[in-house]
C-alpha positions, 0 to 999 in steps of 0.5 A: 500500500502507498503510504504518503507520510507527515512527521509531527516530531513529538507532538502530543507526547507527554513523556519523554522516553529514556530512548526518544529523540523524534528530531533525530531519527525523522530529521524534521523539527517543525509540525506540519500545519493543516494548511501545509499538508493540504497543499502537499496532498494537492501536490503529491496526489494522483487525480485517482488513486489509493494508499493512505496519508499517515501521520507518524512521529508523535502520538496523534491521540493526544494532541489537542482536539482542534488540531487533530480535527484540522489534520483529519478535516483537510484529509476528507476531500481527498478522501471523498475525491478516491485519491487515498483510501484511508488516514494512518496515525501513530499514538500510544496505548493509553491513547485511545478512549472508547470515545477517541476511537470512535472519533477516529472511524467517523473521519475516515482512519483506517488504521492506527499503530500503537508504539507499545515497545515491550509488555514487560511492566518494570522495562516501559517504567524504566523507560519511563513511558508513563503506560501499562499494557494492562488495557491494551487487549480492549484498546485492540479490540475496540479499533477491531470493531471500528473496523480499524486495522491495528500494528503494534510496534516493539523495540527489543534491547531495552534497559533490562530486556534480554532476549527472552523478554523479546519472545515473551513480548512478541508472545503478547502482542501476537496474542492479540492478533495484529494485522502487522508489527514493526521491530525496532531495535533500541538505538542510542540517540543523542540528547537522550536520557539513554545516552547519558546512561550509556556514556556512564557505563550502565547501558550496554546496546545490542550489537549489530549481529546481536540485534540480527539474530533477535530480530531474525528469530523474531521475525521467523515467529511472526510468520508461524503466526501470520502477522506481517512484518512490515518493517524492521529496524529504523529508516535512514535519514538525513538525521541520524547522520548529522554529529552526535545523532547516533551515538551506539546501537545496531543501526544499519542501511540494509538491517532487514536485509541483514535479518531476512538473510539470516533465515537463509542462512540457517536454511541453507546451513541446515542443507549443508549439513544434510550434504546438500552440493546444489541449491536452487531458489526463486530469483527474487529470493537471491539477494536475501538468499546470498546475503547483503554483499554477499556475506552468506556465500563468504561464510559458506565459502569458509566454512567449505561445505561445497554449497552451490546456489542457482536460480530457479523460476520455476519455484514457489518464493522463500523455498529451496531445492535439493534433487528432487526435494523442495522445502519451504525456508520457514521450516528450514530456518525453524526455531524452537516452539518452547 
């Protein structure tokens, strides 16, 4: 789906979070005003078309009343005219009143992610995010019944976390069903509460391969489940490369593809070992499957295991040949159930 995004850095957070630094990561300083966002909308829009307007960056939900109605009011023509589909917003768990909902539905907004980050009580307290997860199963449902699609985002490598309180959280959120999630491994930011406790010494972040394997058996979970993924780890941008944006953490260009490739990775090791010589795989499968610059056939290439990979575009995506076996990478790159 097209998404033709507005960032509203922080507006309408009432916390600042242990990790948050929105003018870093979107690069913007400014709220947008209704009137800008129409003469964007004008712009940008096909005369007929789909997609959605979405609104990231802060937590819609609770800025004030009047200008979330102007937001969602300049939106409606367009709306109305068949140049988008439906409205996305961003906000918080403890966001989102019966009443609030309802609003949402009667302008259009067809889907809301909630910035849930763990559902581990003590670590969203460190954090200092000022919300439980207690109500969250209500909140989903009542966006379900106002036929408003619902993503949950979540940050593994929060102060305290490990790696099984990434399952368990992973664990609740596919609990409740979503129609997606986003994973964003912790970054440290400048100008953050994090920061300070990093340069102290009582924050230690994920490494990068670290936050690869996370994320990679995380995502292998959400696809046993169902629930899309739609996107993992942060998006470039122009400022997480000014001075003292990005102070430490697991950022990277091509970090999906570095987490999708670790799924081939344990795929084709598990071939390998099965004594495997030839491996064929979809051709819009290859650059996941070869890993980004081409690390996984470098590891295979030391570990002399004699794997070749080919292409095939008789086969179905994400599965693998051997002979005259074929096996889907899911089961392959499996993790444990437990």
């Amino acid at each position: 789906m097209r998404i033709y995004p507005f960032f509203i850095p922080h507006a309408g957070c009432p916390h600042d979070c242990l990790f948050c630094n929105q003018k870093a990561t979107t690069a913007r300083e400014a709220v947008p005003t209704a009137r800008s966002v129409r003469q964007e909308l004008e712009a940008m829009l096909p005369r007929q078309g789909g997609g959605e307007v979405a609104f990231y960056g802060g937590s819609f939900t609770l800025l004030p009343l009047a200008q979330q109605r102007a937001y969602l009011e300049v939106v409606t023509p367009f709306l109305q005219q068949g140049r988008l589909d439906g409205i996305r917003l961003s906000t918080r768990p403890d966001a989102l009143s019966p009443e609030t909902v309802a609003r949402l539905a009667e302008y259009g907004v067809s889907t809301v992610e909630i910035g849930v980050q763990s559902f581990s009580p003590e670590i969203l307290r460190f954090s200092e995010r000022g919300h439980g997860v207690e109500d969250l199963p209500e909140v989903v449902e009542s966006l379900r019944r106002a036929k408003i699609r619902v993503g949950l985002q979540l940050m593994p490598g929060l102060p305290g976390a490990d790696r099984r309180e990434s399952r368990r959280s992973l664990g609740s959120a596919l609990a409740l069903a979503p129609d997606f999630l986003r994973l964003y491994p912790v970054l440290v930011l400048g100008g953050t509460a994090l920061a300070a406790l990093w340069r102290q010494g009582e924050y230690r972040s994920l490494c990068l391969m670290t936050a690869v394997s996370w994320c990679a058996e995380l995502l292998w979970r959400c696809r046993e489940a169902q629930v899309p993924v739609i996107r993992i780890g942060l998006q470039e941008s122009e400022g997480l490369h000014r001075p003292g944006a990005l102070l430490a953490g697991p950022w990277h260009p091509a970090f999906g593809q570095l987490v999708r490739s670790r799924l081939w990775f344990r795929a084709l090791w598990r071939l390998m070992h099965e004594g495997a010589g030839e491996v064929r795989i979809h051709p819009a499968d290859w650059s996941d499957a070869i890993g980004h610059r081409q690390q996984n056939l470098h590891w295979f290439s030391r570990l002399g295991g004699g794997l070749t990979l080919k292409q095939d575009a008789s086969l179905m995506r994400e599965s693998l040949a051997c002979a005259k076996e074929i096996y889907p990478l899911q089961r392959l790159a499996a993790y444990s159930v437990a």
